[in-house]
TIDRENSE-427757 format. One record per residue: x negated, z, y negated of N, C-alpha, C, CB in turn; residue in one letter. Coordinates in nm, 2 decimals. Glycine has a CB too. Layout:
<recs>
> X; Z; Y; X; Z; Y; X; Z; Y; X; Z; Y; a
...
</recs>
This chain:
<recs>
> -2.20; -12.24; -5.41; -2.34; -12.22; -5.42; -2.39; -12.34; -5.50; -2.41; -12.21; -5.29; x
> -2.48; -12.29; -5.60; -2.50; -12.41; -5.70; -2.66; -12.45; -5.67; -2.46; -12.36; -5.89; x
> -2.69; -12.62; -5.65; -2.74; -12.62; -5.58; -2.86; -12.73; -5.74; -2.67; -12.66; -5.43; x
> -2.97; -12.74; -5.77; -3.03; -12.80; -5.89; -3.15; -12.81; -5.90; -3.00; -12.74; -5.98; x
> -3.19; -12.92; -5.95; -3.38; -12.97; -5.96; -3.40; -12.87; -6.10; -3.44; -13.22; -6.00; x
> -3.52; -12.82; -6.06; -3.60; -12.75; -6.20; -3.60; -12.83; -6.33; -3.77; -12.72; -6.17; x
> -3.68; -12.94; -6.28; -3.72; -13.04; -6.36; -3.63; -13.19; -6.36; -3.87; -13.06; -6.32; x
> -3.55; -13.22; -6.47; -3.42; -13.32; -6.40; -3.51; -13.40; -6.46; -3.23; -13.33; -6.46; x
> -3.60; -13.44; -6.55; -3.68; -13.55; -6.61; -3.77; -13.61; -6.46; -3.80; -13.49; -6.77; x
> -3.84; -13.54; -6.45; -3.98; -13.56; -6.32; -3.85; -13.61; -6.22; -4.12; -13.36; -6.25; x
> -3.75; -13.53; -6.16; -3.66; -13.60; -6.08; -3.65; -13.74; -6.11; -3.55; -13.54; -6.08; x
> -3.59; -13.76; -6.27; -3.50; -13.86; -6.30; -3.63; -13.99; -6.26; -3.43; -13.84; -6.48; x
> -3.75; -13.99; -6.31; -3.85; -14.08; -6.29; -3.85; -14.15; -6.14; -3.98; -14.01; -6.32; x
> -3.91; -14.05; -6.07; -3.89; -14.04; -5.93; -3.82; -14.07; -5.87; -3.89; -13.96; -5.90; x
> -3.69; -14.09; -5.89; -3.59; -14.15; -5.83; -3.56; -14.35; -5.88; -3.47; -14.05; -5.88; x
> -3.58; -14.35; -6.00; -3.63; -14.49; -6.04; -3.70; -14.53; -5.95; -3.71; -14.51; -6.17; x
> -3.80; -14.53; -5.89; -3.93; -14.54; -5.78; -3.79; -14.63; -5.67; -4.03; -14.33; -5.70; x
> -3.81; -14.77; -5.60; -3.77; -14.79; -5.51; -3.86; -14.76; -5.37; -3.72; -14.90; -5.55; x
> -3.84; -14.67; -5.33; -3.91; -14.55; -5.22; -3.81; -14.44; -5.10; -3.99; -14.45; -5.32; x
> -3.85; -14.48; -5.01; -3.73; -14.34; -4.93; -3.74; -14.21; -5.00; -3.77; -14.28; -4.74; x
> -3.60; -14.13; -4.97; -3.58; -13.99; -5.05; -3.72; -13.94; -5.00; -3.43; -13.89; -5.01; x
> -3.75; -13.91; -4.88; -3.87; -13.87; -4.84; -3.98; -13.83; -4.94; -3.92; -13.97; -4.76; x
> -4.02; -13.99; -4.94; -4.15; -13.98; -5.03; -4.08; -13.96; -5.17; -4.26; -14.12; -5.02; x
> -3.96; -13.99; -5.25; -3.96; -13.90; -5.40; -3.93; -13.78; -5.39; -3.87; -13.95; -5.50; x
> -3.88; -13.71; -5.21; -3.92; -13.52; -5.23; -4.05; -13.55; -5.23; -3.88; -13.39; -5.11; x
> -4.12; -13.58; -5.17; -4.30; -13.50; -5.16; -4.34; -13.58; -5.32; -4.45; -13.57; -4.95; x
> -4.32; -13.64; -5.38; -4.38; -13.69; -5.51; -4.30; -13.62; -5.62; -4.37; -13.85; -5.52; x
> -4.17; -13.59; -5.62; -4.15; -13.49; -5.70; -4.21; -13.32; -5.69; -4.02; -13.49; -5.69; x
> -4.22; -13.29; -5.61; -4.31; -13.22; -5.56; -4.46; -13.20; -5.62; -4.32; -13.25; -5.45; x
> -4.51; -13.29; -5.59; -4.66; -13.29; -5.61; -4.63; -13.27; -5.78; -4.75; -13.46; -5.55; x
> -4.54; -13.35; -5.87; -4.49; -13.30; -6.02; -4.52; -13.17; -6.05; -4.35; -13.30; -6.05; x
> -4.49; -13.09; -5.93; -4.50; -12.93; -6.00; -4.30; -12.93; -5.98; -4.61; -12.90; -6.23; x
> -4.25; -13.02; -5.91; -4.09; -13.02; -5.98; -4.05; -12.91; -5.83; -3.97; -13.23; -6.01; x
> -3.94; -12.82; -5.87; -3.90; -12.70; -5.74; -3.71; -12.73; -5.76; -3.96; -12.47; -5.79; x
> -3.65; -12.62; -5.68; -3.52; -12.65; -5.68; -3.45; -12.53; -5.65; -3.49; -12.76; -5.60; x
> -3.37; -12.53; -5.78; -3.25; -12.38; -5.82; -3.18; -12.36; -5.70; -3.10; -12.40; -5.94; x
> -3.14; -12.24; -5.61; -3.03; -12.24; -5.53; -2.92; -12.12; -5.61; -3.08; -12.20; -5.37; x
> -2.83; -12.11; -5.57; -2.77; -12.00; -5.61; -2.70; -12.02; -5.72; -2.85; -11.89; -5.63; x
> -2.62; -11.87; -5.77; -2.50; -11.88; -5.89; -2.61; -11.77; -6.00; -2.31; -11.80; -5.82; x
> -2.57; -11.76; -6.09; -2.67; -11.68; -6.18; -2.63; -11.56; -6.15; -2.66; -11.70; -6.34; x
> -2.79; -11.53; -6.22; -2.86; -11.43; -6.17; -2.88; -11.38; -6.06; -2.84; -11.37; -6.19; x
> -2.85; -11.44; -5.94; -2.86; -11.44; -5.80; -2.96; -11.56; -5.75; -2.72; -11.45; -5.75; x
> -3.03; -11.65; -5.86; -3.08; -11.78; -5.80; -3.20; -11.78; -5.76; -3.09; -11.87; -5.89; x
> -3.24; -11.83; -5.69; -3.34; -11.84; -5.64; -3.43; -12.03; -5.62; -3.30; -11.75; -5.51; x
> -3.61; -12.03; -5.68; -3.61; -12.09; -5.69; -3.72; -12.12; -5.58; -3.60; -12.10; -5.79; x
> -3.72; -12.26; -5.52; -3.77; -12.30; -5.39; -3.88; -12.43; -5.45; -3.63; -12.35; -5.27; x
> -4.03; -12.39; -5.39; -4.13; -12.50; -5.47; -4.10; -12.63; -5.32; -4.34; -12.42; -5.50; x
> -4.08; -12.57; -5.25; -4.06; -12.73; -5.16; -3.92; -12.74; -5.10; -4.17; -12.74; -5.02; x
> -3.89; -12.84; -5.09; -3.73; -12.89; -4.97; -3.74; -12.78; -4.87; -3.73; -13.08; -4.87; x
> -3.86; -12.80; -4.76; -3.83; -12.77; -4.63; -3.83; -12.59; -4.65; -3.96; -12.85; -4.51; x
> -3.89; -12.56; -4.79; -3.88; -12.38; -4.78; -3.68; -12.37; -4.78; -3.99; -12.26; -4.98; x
> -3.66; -12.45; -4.90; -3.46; -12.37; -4.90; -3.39; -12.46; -4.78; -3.35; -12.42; -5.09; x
> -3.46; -12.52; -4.68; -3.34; -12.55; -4.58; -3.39; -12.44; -4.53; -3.31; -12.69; -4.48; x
> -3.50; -12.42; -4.50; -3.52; -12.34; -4.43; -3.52; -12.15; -4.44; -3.60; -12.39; -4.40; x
> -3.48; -12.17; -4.56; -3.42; -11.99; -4.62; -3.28; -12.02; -4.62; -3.47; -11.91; -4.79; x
> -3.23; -12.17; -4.60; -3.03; -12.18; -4.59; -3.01; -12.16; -4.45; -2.94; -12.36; -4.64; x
> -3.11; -12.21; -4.34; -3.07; -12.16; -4.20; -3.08; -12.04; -4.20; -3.16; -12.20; -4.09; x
> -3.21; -11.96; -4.25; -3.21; -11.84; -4.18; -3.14; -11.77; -4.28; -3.33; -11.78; -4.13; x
> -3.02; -11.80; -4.36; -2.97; -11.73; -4.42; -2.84; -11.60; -4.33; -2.93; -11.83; -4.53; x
> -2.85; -11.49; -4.27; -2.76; -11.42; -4.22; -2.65; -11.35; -4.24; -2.80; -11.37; -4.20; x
> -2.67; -11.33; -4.43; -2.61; -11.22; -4.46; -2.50; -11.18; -4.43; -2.61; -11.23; -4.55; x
> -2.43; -11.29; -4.37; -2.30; -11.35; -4.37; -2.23; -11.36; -4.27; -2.29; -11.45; -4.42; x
> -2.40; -11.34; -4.15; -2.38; -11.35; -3.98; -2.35; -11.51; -3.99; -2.22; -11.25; -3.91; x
> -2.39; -11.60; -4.06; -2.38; -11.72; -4.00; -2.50; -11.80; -3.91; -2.34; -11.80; -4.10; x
> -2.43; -11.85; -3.84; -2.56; -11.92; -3.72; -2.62; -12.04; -3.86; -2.46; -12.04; -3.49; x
> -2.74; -12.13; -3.72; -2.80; -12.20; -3.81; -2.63; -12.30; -3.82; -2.98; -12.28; -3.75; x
> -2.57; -12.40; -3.72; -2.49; -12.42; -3.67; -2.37; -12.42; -3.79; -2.50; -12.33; -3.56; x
> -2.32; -12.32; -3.85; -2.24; -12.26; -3.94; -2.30; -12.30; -4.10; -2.24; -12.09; -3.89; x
> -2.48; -12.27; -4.10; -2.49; -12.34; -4.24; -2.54; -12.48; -4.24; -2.58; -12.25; -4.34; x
> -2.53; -12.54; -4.11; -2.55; -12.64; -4.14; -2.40; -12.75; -4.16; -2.65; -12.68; -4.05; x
> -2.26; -12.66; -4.14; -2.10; -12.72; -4.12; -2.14; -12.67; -4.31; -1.93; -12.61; -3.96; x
> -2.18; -12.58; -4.35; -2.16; -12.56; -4.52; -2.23; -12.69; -4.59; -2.26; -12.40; -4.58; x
> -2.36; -12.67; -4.53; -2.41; -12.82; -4.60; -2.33; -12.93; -4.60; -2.54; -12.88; -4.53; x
> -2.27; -12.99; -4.51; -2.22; -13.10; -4.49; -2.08; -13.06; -4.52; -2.25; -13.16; -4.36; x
> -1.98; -12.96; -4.54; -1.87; -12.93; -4.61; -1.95; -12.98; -4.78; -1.81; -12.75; -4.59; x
> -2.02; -12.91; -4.82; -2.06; -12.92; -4.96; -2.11; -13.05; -4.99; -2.16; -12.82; -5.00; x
> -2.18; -13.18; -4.87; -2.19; -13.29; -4.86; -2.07; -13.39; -4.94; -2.21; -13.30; -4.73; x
> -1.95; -13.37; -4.84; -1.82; -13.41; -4.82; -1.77; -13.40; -4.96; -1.74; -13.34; -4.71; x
> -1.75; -13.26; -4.98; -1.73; -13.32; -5.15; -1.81; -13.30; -5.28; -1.62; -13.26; -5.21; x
> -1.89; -13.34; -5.24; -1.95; -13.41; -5.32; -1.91; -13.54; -5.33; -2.05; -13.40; -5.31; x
> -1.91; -13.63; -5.24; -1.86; -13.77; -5.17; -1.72; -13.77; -5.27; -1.84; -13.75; -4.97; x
> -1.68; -13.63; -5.23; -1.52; -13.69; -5.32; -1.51; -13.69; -5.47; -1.39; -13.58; -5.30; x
> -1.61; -13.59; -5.48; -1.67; -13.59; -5.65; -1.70; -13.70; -5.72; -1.78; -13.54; -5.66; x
> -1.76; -13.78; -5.65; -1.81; -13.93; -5.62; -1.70; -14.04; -5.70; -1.81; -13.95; -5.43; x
> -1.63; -14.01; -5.57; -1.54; -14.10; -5.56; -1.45; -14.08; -5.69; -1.47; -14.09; -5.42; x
> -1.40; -13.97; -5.76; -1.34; -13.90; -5.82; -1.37; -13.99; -5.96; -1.38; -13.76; -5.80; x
> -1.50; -13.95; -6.00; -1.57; -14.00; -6.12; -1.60; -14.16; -6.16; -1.70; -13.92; -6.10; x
> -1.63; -14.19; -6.01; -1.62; -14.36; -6.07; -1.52; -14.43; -6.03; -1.73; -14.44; -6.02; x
> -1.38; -14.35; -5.99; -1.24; -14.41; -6.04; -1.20; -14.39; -6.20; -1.12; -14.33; -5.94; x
> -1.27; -14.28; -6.22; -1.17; -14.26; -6.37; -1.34; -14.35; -6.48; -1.11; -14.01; -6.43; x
> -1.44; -14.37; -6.43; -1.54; -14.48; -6.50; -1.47; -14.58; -6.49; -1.70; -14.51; -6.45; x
> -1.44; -14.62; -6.38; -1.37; -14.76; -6.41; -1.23; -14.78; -6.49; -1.36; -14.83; -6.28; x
> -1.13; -14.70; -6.45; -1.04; -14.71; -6.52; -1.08; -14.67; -6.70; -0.94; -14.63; -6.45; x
> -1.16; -14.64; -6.71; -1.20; -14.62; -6.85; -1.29; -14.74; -6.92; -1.27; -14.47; -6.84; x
> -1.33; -14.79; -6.81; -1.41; -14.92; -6.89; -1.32; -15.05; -6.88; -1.59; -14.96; -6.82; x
> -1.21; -15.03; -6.77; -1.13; -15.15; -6.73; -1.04; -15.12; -6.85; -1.05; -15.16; -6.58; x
> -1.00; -15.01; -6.94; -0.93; -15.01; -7.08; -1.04; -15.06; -7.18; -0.86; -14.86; -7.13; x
> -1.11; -15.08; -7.18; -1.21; -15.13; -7.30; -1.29; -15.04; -7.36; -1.14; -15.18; -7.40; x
> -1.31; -14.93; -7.30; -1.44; -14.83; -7.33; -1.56; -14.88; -7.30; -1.44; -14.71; -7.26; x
> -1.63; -14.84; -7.39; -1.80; -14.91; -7.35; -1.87; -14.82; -7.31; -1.91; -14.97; -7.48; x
> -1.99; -14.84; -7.23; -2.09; -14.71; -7.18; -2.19; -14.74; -7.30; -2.19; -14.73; -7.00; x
> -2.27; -14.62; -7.30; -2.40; -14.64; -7.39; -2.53; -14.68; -7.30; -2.44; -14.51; -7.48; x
> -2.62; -14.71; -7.35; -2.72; -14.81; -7.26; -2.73; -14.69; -7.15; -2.89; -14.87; -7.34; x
> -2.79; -14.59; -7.17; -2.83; -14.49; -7.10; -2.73; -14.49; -6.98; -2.83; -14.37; -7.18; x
> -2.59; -14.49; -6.99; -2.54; -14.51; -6.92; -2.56; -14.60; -6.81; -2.48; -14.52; -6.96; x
> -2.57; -14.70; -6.85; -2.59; -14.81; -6.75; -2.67; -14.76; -6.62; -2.68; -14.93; -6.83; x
> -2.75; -14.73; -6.74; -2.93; -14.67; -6.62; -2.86; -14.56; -6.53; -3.13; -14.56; -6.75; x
> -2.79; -14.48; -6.56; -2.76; -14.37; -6.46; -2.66; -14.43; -6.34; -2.67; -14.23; -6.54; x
> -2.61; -14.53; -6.38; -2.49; -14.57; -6.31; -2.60; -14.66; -6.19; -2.35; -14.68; -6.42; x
> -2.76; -14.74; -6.23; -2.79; -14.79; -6.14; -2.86; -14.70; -6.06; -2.83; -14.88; -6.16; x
> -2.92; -14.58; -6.09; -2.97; -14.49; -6.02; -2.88; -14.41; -5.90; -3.02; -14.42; -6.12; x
> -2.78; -14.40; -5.98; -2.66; -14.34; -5.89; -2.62; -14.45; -5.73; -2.49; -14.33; -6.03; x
> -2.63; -14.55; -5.81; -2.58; -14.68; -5.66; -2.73; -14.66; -5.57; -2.55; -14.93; -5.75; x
> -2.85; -14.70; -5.60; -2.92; -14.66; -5.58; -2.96; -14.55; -5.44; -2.92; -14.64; -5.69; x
> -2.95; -14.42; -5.50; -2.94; -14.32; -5.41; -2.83; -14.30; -5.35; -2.96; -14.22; -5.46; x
> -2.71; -14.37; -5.34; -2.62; -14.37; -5.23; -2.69; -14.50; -5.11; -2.44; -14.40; -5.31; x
> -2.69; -14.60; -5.18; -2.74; -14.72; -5.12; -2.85; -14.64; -5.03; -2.80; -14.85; -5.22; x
> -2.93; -14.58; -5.08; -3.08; -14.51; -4.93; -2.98; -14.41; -4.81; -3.24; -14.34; -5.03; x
> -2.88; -14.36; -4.87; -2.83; -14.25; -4.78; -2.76; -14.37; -4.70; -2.72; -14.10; -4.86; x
> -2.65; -14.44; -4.73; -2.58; -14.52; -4.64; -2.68; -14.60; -4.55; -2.50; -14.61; -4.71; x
> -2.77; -14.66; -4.61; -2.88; -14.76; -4.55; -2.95; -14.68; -4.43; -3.00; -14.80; -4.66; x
> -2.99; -14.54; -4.46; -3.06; -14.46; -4.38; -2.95; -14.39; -4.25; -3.13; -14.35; -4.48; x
> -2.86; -14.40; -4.25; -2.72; -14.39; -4.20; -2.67; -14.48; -4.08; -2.64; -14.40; -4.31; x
> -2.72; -14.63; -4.17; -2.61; -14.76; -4.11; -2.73; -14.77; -4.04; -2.53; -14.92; -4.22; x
> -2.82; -14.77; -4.05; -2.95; -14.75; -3.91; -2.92; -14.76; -3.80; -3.01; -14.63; -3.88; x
> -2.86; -14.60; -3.75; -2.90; -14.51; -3.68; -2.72; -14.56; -3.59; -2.94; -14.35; -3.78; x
> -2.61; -14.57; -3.66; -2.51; -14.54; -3.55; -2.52; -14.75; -3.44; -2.31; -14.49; -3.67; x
> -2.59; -14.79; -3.48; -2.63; -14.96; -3.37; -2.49; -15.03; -3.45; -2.62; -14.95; -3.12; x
> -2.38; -15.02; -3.52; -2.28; -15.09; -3.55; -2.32; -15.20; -3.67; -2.17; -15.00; -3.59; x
> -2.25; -15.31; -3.67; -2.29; -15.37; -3.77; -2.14; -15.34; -3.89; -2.35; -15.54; -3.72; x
> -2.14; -15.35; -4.04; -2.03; -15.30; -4.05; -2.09; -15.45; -4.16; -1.98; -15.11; -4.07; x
> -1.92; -15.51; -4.19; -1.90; -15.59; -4.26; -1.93; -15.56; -4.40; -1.79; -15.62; -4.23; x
> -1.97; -15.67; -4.51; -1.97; -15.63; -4.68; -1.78; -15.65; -4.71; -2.09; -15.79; -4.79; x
> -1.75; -15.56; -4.81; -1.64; -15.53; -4.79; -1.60; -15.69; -4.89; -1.60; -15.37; -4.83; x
> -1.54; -15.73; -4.85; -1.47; -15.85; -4.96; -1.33; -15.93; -4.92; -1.60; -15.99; -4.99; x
> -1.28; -15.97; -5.04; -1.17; -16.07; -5.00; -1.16; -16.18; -4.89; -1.15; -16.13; -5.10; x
> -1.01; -16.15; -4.77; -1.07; -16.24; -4.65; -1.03; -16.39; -4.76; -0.96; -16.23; -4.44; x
> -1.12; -16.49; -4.71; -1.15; -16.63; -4.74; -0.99; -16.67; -4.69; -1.30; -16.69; -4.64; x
> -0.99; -16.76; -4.79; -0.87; -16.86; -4.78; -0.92; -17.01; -4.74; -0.78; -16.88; -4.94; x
> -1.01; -17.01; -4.77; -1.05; -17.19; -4.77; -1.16; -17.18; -4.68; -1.10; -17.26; -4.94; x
> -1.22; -17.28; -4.66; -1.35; -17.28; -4.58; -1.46; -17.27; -4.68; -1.36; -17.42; -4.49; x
> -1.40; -17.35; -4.80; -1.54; -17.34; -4.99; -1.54; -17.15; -4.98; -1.40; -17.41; -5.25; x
> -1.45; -17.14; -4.95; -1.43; -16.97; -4.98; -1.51; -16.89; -4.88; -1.28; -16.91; -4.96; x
> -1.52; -16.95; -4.76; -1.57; -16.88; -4.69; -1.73; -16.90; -4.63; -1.48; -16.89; -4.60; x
> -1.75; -17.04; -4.68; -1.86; -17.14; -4.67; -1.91; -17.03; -4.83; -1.83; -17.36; -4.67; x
> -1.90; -17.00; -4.90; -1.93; -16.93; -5.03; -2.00; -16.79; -5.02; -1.80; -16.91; -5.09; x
> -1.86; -16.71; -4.94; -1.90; -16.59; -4.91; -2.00; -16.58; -4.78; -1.77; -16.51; -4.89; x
> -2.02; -16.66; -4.73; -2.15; -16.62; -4.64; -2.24; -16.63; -4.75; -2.20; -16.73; -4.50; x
> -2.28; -16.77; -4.78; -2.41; -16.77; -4.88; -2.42; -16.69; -4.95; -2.45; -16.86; -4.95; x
> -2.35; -16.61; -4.99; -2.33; -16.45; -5.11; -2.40; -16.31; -4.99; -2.07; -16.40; -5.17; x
> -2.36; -16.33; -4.84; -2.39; -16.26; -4.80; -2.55; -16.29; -4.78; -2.31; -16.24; -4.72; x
> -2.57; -16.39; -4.71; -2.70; -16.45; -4.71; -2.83; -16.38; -4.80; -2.67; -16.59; -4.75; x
> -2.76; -16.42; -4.88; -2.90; -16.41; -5.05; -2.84; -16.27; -4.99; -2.88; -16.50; -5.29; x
> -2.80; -16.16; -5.02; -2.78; -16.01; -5.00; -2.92; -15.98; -4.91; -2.62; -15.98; -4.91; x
> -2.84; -16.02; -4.82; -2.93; -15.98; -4.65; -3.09; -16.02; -4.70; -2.88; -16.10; -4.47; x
> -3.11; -16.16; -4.76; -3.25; -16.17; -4.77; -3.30; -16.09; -4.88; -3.31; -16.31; -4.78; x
> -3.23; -16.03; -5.02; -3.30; -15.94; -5.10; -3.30; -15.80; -5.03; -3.25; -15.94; -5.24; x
> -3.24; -15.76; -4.95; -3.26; -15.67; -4.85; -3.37; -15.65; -4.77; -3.18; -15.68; -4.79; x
> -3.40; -15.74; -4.70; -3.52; -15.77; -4.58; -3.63; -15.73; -4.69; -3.53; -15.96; -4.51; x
> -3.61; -15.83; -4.82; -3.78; -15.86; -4.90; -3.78; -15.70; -4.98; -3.80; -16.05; -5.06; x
> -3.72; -15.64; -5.03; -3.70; -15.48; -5.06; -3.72; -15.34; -4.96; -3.57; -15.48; -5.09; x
> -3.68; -15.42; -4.82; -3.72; -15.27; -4.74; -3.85; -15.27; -4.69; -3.64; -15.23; -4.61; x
> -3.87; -15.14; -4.69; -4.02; -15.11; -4.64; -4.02; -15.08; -4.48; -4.10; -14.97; -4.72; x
> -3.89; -15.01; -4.42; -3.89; -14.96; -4.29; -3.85; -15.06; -4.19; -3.81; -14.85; -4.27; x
> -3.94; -15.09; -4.11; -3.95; -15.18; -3.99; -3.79; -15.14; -3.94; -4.11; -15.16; -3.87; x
> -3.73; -15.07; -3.90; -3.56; -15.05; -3.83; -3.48; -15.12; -3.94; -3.50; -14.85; -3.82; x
> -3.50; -15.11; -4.07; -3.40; -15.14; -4.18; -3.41; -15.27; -4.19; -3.41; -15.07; -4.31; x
> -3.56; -15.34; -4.16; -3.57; -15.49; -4.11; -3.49; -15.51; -3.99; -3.71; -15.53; -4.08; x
> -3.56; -15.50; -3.93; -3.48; -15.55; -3.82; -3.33; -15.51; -3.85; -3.52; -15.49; -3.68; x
> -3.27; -15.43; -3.88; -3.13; -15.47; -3.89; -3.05; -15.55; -3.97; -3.07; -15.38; -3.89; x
> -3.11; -15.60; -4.06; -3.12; -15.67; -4.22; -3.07; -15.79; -4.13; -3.30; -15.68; -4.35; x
> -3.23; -15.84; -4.06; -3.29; -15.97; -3.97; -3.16; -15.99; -3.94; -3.40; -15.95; -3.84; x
> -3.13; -15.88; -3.83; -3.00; -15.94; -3.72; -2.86; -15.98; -3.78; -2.97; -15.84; -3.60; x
> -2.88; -15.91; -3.91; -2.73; -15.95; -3.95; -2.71; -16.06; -4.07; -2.67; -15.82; -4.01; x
> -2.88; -16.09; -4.06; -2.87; -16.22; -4.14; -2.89; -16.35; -4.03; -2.99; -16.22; -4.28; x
> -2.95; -16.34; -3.92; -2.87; -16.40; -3.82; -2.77; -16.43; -3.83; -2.86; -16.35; -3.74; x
> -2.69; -16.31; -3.77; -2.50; -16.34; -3.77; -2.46; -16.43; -3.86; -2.40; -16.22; -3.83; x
> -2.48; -16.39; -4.02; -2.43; -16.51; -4.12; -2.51; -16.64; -4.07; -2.47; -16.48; -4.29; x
> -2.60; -16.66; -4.08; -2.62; -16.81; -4.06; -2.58; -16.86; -3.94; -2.77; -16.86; -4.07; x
> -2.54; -16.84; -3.84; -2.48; -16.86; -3.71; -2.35; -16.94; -3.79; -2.45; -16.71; -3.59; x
> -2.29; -16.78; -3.83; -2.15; -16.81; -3.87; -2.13; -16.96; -3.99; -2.10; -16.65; -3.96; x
> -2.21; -16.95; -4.08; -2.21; -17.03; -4.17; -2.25; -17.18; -4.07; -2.32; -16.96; -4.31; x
> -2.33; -17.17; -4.01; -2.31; -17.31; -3.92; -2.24; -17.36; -3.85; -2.36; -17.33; -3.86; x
> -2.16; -17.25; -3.77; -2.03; -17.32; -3.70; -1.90; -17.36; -3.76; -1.99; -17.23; -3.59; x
> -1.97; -17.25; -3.90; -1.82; -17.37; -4.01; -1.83; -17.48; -4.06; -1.77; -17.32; -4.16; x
> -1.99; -17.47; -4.06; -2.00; -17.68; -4.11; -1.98; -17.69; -4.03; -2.11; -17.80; -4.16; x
> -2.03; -17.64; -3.85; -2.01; -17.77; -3.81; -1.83; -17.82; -3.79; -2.10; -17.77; -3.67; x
> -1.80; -17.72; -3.75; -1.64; -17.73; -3.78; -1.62; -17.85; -3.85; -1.58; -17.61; -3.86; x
> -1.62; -17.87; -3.97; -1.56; -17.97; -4.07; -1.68; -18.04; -4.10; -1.48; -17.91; -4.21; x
> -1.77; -18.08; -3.99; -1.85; -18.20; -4.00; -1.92; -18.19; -4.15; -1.75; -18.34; -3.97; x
> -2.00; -18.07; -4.19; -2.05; -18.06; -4.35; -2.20; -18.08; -4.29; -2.01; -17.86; -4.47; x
> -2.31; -18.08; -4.34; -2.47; -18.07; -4.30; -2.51; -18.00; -4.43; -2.57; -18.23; -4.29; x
</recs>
């Protein structure tokens, strides 16, 4: 099932916007922008989000519960995810041989980090875990006294960027953690 914004320009704007998906559906929206479902000539177009989840639940034809299209959504979620993953293995291996992007590029590649960054963010919320930034473990204490303050500045352009009081507070507490951490390694080796 092929799934597509009417309008990819009014999307593409809209998504620039640093804002939850939320508010760039109801502001793409208000654009006049709707969204394709279906394979051709079979498509159907939907002026708001909540009308095509809600003609994908009660979709029957097929005898599927809500239950059943919501395991399709999140099958069709999943690879996408691999799609994902797919495409910016062979971007990189293609720019790590010395291929250049064109500017335009660039801009899609930050839009793209972007809208994953809201879904994970909106995600890493919700399950209470704190999950590490993925990086090389530290050899040295410079290394490791380093990589906090890399995390640090992270966490605080995080805090000063989110708008939702939960995504603060979890920003807060995990920039807590680093400075804890980053202090008991000076104090360790007597640094101030």
């Amino acid at each position: 099932m092929k799934f597509e914004v009417t309008n990819p320009k009014a999307w593409k704007a809209v998504n620039e916007k640093n804002i939850p998906m939320t508010h760039k559906i109801k502001v793409y929206e208000k654009l006049g922008g709707a969204y394709r479902l279906g394979e051709s000539g079979g498509e159907q177009v939907f002026n708001k989000m909540t009308e095509l989840l809600k003609h994908r639940m009660g979709e029957n034809d097929d005898n599927s519960s809500p239950e059943e299209t919501l395991a399709g959504l999140k099958e069709m979620a999943m690879g996408n995810l691999e799609r994902i993953t797919d495409y910016s293995n062979m971007i990189l291996q293609r720019m790590q041989g010395g291929q250049e992007l064109d500017s335009w590029m660039y801009s899609q590649l930050t839009v793209a980090v972007e809208n994953l960054n809201s879904v994970h963010d909106a995600m890493d919320g919700d399950d209470g875990k704190i999950e590490p930034l993925k990086e090389e473990p530290a050899k040295t204490s410079g290394e490791k006294i380093q990589n906090l303050n890399d995390r640090i500045k992270v966490l605080r352009d995080k805090i000063s960027a989110t708008k939702s009081p939960e995504q603060k507070k979890l920003h807060s507490d995990r920039l807590k953690n680093a400075l804890q951490s980053l202090s008991n390694i000076k104090k360790d080796h007597s640094i101030k």
